[in-house]
N, C-alpha and C positions, 0 to 999 in steps of 0.2 A: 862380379860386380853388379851391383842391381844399378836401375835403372835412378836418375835425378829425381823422378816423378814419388816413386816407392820410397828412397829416402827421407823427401819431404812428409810423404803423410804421416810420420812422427810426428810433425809440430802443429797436427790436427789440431789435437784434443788439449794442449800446455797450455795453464793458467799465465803463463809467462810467453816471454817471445811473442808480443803482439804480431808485429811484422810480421814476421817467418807465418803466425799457426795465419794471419791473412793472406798472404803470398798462398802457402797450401791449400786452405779452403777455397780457394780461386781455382788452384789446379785440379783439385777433386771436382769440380763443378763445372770445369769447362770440358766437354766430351770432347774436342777438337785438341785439346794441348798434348801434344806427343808425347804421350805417357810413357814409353818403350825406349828414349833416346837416352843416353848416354853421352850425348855431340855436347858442349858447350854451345860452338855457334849456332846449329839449329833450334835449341829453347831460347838464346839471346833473342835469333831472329824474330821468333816464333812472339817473345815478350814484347818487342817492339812494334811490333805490327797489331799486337791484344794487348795494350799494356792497360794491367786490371788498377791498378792507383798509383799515382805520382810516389817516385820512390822505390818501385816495385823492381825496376833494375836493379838499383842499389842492395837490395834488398837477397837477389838473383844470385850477382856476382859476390856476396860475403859468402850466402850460403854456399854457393858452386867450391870455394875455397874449402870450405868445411866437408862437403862431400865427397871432394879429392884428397881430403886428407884421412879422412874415415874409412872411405871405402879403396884405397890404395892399401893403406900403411897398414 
């Protein structure tokens, strides 16, 4: 299972999924955001303490749903 970070950088480069490619380019950009975890609560925590735009929770936990179901199943 890769990592939440690696996941996301799919939604770099997508003409679509504003959200999500914003959320990403935030992650790529922050040298501090725990590129390596796996943890739900530690990137929760991690978002709420650096929360890069209003929304960007929301935004977290759709994705986190999508990446437990990709990278499980």
């Amino acid at each position: 299972m890769r990592s939440f970070y690696h996941f996301m950088m799919k939604f770099r480069d997508t003409e679509k999924h504003a959200e999500e490619r914003q959320l990403a380019e935030w992650m790529f950009q922050d040298h501090d955001f725990p590129k390596q975890s796996k943890s739900y609560d530690e990137i929760s925590r991690y978002l709420e303490w650096n929360m890069p735009f209003t929304g960007a929770l929301q935004v977290f936990d759709r994705m986190w749903e999508t990446y437990i179901v990709e990278e499980i199943e």
